[in-house]
C-alpha atoms as a printed R data frame, in Angstrom:
    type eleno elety resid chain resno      x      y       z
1   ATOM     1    CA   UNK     A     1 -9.894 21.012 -10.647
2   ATOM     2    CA   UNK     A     2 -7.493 19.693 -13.170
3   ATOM     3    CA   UNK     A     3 -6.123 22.896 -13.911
4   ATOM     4    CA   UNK     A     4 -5.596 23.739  -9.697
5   ATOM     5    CA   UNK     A     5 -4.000 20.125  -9.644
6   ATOM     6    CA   UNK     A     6 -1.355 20.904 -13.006
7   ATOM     7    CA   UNK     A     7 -0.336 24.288 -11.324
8   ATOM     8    CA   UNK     A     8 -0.256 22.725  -7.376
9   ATOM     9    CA   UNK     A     9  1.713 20.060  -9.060
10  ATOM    10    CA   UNK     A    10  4.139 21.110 -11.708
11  ATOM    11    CA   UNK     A    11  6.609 23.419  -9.769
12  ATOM    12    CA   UNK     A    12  7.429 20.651  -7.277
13  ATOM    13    CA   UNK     A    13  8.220 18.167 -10.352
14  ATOM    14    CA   UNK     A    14 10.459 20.771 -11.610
15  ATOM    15    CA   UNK     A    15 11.949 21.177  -9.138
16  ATOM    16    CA   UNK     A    16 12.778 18.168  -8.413
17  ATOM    17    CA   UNK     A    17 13.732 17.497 -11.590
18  ATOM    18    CA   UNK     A    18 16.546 20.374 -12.219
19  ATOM    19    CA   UNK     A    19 17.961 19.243  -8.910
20  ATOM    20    CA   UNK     A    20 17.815 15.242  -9.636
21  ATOM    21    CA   UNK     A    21 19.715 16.089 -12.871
22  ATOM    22    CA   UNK     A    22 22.440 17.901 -10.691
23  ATOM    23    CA   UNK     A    23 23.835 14.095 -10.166
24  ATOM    24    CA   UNK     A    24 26.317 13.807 -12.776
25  ATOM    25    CA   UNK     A    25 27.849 10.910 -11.212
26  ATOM    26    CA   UNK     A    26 25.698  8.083 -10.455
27  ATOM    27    CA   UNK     A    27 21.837  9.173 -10.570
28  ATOM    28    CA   UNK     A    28 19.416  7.616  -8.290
29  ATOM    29    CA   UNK     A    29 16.670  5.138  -8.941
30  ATOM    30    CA   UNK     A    30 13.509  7.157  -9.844
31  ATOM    31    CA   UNK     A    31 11.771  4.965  -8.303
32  ATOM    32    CA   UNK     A    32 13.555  5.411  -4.685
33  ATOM    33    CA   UNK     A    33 13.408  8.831  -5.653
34  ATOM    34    CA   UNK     A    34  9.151  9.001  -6.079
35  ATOM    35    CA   UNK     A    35  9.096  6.845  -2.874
36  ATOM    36    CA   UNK     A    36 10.940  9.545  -0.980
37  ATOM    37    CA   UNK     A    37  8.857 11.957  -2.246
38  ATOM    38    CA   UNK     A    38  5.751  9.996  -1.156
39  ATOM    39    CA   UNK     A    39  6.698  9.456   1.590
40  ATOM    40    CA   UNK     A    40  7.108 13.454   1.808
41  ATOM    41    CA   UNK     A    41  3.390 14.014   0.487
42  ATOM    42    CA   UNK     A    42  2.025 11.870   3.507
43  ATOM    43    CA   UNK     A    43  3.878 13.859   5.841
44  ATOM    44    CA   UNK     A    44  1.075 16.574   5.489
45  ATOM    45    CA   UNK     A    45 -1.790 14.560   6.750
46  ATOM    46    CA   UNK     A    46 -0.319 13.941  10.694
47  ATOM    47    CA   UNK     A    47  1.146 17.579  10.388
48  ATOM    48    CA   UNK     A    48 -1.700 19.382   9.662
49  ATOM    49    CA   UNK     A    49 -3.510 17.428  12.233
50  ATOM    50    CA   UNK     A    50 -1.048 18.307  15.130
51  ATOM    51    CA   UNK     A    51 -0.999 21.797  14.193
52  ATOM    52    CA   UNK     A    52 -4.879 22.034  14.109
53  ATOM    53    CA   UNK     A    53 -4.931 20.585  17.571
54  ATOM    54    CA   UNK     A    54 -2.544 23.246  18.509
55  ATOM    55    CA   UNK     A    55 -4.281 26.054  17.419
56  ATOM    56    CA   UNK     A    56 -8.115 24.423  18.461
57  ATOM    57    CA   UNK     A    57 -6.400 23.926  21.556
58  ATOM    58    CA   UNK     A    58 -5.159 27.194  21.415
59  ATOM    59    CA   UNK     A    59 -1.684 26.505  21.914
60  ATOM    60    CA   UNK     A    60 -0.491 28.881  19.655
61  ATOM    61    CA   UNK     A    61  0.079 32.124  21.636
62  ATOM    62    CA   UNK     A    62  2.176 34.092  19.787
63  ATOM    63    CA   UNK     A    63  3.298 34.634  15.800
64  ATOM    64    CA   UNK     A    64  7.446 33.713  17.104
65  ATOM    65    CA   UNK     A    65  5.796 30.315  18.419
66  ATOM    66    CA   UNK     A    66  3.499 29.666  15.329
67  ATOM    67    CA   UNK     A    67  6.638 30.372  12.992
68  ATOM    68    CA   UNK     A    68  9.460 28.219  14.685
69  ATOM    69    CA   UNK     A    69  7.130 25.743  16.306
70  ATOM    70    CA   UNK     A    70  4.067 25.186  15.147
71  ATOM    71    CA   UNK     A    71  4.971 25.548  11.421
72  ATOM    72    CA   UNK     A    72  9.363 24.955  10.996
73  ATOM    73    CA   UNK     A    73 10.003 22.870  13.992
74  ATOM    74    CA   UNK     A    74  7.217 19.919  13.094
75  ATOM    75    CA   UNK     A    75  7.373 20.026   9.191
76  ATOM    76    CA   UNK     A    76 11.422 19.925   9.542
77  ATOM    77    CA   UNK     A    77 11.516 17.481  12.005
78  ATOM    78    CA   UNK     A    78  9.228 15.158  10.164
79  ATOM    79    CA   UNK     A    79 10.992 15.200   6.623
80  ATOM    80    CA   UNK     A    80 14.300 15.069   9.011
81  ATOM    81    CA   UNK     A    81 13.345 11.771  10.580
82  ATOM    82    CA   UNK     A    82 12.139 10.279   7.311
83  ATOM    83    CA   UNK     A    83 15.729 11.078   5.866
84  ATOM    84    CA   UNK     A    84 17.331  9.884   9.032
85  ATOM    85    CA   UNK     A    85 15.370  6.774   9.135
86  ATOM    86    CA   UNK     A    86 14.415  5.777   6.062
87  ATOM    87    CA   UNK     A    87 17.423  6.616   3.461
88  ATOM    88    CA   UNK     A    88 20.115  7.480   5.550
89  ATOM    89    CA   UNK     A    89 21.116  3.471   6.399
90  ATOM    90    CA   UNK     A    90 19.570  2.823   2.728
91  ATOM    91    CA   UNK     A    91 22.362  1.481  -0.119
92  ATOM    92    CA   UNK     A    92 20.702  3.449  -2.584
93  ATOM    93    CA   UNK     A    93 21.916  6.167  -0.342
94  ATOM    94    CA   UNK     A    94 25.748  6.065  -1.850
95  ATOM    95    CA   UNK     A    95 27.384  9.287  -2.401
96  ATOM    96    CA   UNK     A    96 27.490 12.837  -0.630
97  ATOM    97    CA   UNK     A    97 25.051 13.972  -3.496
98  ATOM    98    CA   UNK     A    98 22.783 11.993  -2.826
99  ATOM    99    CA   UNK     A    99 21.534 13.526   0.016
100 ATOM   100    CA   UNK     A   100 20.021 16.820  -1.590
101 ATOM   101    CA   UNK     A   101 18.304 14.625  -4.173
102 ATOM   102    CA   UNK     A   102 16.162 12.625  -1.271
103 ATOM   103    CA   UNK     A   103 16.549 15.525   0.624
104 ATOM   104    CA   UNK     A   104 14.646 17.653  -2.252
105 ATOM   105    CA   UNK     A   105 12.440 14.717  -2.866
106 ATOM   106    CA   UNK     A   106 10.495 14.199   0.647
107 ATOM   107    CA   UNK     A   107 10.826 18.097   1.010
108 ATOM   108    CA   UNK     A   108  8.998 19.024  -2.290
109 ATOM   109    CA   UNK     A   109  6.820 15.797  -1.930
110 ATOM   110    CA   UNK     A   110  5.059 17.725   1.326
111 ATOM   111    CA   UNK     A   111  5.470 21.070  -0.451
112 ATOM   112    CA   UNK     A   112  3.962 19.405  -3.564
113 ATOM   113    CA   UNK     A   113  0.571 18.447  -1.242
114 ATOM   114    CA   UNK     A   114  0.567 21.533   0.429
115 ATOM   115    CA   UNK     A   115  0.392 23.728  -2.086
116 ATOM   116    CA   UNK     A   116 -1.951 21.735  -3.617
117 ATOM   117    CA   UNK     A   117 -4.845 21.840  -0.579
118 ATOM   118    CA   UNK     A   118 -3.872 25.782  -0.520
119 ATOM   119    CA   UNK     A   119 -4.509 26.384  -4.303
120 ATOM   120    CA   UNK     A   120 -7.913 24.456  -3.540
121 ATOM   121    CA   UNK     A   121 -9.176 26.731  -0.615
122 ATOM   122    CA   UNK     A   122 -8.023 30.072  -2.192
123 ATOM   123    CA   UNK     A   123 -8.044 30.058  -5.688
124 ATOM   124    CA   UNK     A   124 -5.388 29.512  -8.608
125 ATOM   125    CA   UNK     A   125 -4.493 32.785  -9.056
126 ATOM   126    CA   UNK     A   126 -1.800 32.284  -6.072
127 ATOM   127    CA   UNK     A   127 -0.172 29.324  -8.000
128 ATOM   128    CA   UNK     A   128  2.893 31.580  -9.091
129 ATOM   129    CA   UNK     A   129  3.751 33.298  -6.155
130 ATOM   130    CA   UNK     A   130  3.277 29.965  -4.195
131 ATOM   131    CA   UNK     A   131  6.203 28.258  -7.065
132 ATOM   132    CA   UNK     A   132  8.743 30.869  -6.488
133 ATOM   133    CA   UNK     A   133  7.898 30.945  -2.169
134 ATOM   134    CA   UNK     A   134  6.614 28.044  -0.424
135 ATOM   135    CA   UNK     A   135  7.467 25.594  -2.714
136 ATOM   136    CA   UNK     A   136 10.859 26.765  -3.816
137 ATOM   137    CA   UNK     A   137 11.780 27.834  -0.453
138 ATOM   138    CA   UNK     A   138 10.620 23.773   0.974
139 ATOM   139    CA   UNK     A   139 12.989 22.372  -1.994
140 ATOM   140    CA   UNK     A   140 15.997 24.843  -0.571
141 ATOM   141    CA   UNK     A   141 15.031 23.433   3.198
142 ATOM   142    CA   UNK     A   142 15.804 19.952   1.664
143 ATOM   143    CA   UNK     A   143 19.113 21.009  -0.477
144 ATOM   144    CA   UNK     A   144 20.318 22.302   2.910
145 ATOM   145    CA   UNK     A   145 19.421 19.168   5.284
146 ATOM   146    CA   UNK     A   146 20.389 16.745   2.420
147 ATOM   147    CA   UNK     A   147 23.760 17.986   1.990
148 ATOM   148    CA   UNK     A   148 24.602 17.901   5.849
149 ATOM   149    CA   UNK     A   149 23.201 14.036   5.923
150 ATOM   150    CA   UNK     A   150 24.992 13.714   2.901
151 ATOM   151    CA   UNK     A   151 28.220 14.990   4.452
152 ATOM   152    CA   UNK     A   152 27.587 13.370   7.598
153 ATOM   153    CA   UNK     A   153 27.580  9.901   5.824
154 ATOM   154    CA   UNK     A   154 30.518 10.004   4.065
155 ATOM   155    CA   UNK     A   155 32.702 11.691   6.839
156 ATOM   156    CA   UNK     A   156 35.139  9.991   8.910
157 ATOM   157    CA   UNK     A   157 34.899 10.468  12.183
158 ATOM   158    CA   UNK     A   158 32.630 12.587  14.687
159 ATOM   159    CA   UNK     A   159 29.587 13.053  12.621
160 ATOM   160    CA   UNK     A   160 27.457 14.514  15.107
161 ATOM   161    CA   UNK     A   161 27.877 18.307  14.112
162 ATOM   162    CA   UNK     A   162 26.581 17.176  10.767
163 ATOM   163    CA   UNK     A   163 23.897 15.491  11.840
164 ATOM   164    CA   UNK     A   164 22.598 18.564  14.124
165 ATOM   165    CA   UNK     A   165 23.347 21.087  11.689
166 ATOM   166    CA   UNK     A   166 21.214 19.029   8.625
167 ATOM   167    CA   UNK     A   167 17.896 19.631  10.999
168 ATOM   168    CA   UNK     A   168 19.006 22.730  12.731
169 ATOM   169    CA   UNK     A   169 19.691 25.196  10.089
170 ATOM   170    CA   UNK     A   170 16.604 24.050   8.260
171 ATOM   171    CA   UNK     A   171 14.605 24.332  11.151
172 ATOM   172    CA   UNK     A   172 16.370 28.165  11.683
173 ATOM   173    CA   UNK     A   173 15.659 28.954   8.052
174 ATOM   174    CA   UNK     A   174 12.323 27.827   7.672
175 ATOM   175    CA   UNK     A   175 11.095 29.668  10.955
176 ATOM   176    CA   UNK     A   176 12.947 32.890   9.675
177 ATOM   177    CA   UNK     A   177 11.164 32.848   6.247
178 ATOM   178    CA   UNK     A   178  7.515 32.130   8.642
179 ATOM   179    CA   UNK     A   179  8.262 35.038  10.963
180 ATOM   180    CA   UNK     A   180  8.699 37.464   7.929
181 ATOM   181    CA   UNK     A   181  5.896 36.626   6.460
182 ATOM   182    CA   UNK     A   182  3.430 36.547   9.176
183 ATOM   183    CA   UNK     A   183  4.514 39.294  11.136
184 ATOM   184    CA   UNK     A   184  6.144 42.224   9.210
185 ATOM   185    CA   UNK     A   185  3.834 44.611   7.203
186 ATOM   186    CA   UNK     A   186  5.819 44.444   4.470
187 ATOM   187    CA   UNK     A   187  7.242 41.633   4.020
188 ATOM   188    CA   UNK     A   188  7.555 41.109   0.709
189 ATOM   189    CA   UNK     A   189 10.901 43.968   0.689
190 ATOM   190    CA   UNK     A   190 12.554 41.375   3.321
191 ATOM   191    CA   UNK     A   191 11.037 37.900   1.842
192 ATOM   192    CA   UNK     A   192 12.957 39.131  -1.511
193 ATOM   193    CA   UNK     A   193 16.366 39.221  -0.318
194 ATOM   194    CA   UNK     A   194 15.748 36.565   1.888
195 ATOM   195    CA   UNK     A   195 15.017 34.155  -0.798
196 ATOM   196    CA   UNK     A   196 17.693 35.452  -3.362
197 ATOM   197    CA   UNK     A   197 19.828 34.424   0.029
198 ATOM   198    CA   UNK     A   198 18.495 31.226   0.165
199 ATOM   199    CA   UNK     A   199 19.243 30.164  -3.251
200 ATOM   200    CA   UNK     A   200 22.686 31.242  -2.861
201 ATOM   201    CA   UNK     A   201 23.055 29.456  -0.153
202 ATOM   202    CA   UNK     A   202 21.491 26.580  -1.626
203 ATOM   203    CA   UNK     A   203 23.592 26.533  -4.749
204 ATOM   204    CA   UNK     A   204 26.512 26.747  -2.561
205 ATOM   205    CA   UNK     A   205 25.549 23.664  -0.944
206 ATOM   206    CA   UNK     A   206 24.855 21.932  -4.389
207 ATOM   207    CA   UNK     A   207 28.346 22.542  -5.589
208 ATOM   208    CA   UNK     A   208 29.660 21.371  -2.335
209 ATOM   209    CA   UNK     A   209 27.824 18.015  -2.923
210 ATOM   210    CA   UNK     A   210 29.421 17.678  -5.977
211 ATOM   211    CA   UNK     A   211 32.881 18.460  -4.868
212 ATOM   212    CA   UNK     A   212 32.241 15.982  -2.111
213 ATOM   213    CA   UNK     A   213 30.696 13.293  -4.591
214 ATOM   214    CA   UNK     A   214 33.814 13.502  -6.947
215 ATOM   215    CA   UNK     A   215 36.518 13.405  -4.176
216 ATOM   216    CA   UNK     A   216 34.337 10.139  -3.004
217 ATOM   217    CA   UNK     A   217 34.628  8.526  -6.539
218 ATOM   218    CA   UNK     A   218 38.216  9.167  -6.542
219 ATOM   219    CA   UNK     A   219 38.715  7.427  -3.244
220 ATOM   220    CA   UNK     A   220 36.387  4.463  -4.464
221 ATOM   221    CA   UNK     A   221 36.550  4.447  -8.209
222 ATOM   222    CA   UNK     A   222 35.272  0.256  -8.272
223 ATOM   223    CA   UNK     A   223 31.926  2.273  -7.118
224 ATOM   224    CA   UNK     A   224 31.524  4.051  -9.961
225 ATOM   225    CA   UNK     A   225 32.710  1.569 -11.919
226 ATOM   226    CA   UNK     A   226 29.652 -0.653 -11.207
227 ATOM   227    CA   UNK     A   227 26.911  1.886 -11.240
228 ATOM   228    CA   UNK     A   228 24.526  1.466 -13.156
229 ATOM   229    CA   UNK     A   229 24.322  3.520 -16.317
C-alpha cells in the first residue's frame, strides 16, 4: 500500500513543484498553495458520486456524452469554481502568475486522489503511464485555466472573454483527450501528439504568465518591493 500511495502521489508533487518554482517574482505561500490543492483532492469525492449516479442511472448514453459531460464538463467546472470562488478575490492571489500556480495546485490536488484510487483498483504497474497522461494532462488543464483567471484579474477592462475562455478551453481540451481515449482503437498514435500539443501549449501559456507578471511589477514596483522574500 505504501508503495501504490509513493507512486499515486509523487508525480502530482512534482508537478506541482517544477511549476510553483516557475514564479520567479514573488512565490506564493505554500501553505495557500497545499490548501488549494486540498481543496482539489476533495473535489473527487462529490464528483465521483455524481458521475456514478449518472451512469447507475444510466444517463450516460453515448462515449461523446461520457467524455465532455460526464467526465470534462463536471471535473472542470468544479476546480473552475473553486478558483473562481475561492482564490480569485483572495490577496494572496497578486500577480498574473499566480494563477497557473493555484490553477496547477487544485488541478493536480484531484489528479493527485484520482490516480491514487485508480492505482488501488488496478494495480501499480499503470503508475507511469498514469504520470505522463492523466496526471500530467490534469496539471496542463490547470496551467491553461490559471493563466486566463490570471489574465482576467489583472486586465483592465471587459474581462469576460477571459473569464469564459479559463473554463472553456479546459473543458474543450479535457473532453478531446477523453474522446481519444475511449473511443478510437488506437489511440495511443493520436493521444501522443495530442499531449506533445498540450505541453506546448501549456508552456506557451507559462511564458505568457511571466511576461504578464513582469510588465505588472513594472507598473507596481512598491508590490514587489514589499513581498516577502
Amino acid at each position: 500500500m505504501l508503495g501504490i500511495l509513493s507512486a499515486g502521489i509523487a508525480p502530482g508533487l512534482a508537478l506541482l513543484s517544477y511549476f510553483y518554482l516557475k514564479d520567479e517574482y514573488e512565490p506564493e505561500p505554500i501553505s495557500f498553495v497545499f490548501r488549494t490543492f486540498l481543496y482539489g483532492a476533495l473535489l473527487v469525492f462529490p464528483i465521483m458520486f455524481i458521475q456514478h449516479v449518472l451512469e447507475t442511472e444510466h444517463l450516460v448514453k453515448s462515449q461523446l456524452f461520457d467524455a465532455f459531460f460526464n467526465s470534462s464538463l463536471l471535473e472542470e467546472f468544479f476546480k473552475w469554481f473553486i478558483l473562481f470562488y475561492a482564490i480569485y478575490q483572495h490577496v494572496e492571489f497578486d500577480e498574473p502568475f499566480d494563477g497557473i500556480v493555484y490553477g496547477v495546485a487544485v488541478s493536480l490536488g484531484f489528479a493527485t486522489v484520482e490516480n491514487i484510487f485508480y492505482l488501488i483498483a488496478n494495480g501499480i504497474e499503470h503508475a507511469m503511464t498514469r504520470a505522463l497522461l492523466p496526471v500530467s494532462s490534469h496539471a496542463l488543464f490547470g496551467v491553461i485555466m490559471g493563466f486566463y483567471l490570471g489574465k482576467a484579474k489583472f486586465t483592465e477592462g471587459f474581462k469576460t472573454k477571459w473569464i469564459t475562455l479559463s473554463l472553456l478551453l479546459p473543458f474543450v481540451l479535457h473532453g478531446s483527450y477523453d474522446f481519444i481515449l475511449i473511443s478510437l482503437e488506437n489511440w495511443l498514435f493520436i493521444i501522443l501528439p495530442f499531449m506533445i500539443f498540450l505541453w506546448w501549449f501549456g508552456l506557451r501559456k507559462v511564458k505568457k504568465a511571466k511576461v504578464l507578471s513582469a510588465n505588472h511589477f513594472k507598473k507596481y514596483p512598491e508590490q514587489k518591493a514589499q513581498a516577502p522574500v
